[in-house]
Structures are given as C-alpha cells and as structure tokens.
C-alpha positions, 0 to 999 in steps of 0.5 A: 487426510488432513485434520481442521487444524492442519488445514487451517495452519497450512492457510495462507492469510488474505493479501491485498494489492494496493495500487496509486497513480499520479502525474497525467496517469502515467507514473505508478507504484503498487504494494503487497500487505496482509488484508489485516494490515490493511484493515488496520491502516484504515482504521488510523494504523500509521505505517509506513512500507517501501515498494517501487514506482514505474514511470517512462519505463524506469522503476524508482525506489518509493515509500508510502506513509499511511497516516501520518500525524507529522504531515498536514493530513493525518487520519484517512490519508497517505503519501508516497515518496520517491528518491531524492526528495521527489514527492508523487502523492502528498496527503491524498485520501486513502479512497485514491487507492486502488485496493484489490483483494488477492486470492493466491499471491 
C-alpha cells in the first residue's frame, strides 16, 4: 500500500487545452499547457509556446504569444502566427480562448 506522499509524487499536474479559431471558423489550432501555467498567463506571464493549426485539412506550423508588451495589446491578450509571415489572430483577448480542463491527458 502506497504512503501519502507516494501518492501525492506519482500525481500527474492539471493540464489545460487551449483552443482558438479564426477566418469564418473554419481554421484552428490547439495547445497543451500545466493549469499552472495557464493560471500564470492570465495573470500577465508572457509566453510564447508552438503548437500547429488546421485549416482545409492541411496542418501548418504556428506560435501563440501570450501577452506580448512588443504588440499593440499587451496585458490580457495573444496572437498566433503561422509560416511564413501569415498572421491567424493578432492581439485577440485571452476570453477568445476556448479553455478546457483535461483530467487524464
């Protein structure tokens, strides 16, 4: 039988998906981060993570910004940047995020 402590080492973190979309709905990209790093980001951590989008069946390489101060929004917003220069969401509020909480990931 496992003591407390075992159990509690052995425990994986909280983990949160984060999911935007853009264009008429039809483009999107989600992410993995520890619920603490989310909780983090929303109270003004800048981070910045790559993750891929979706759009028409092809998948593209992206990076979301969280909080930027170089961008025009700064606190309480984020971007996502595909290749080659292609903007999919510039300074949106970080309520566009569609955030679920996973319990196995």
């Amino acid at each position: 039988m496992e003591d407390a402590m075992d159990i509690k080492k052995n425990k994986t973190p909280k983990r949160v998906a984060l999911r935007a979309f853009w264009g008429n709905g039809d483009a999107e990209s989600e992410i993995r981060l520890p619920l603490s790093k989310w909780k983090k980001i929303l109270g003004g951590l800048e981070y910045e993570k790559g993750g891929y989008s979706w759009y028409e069946g092809r998948r593209y390489h992206v990076v979301w910004r969280f909080n930027m101060p170089y961008r025009q929004g700064t606190k309480g917003t984020f971007s996502i940047d595909g290749e080659e220069g292609m903007q999919c969401i510039v300074d949106a509020n970080l309520s566009d995020i569609y955030a679920d909480i996973l319990e196995n990931d």
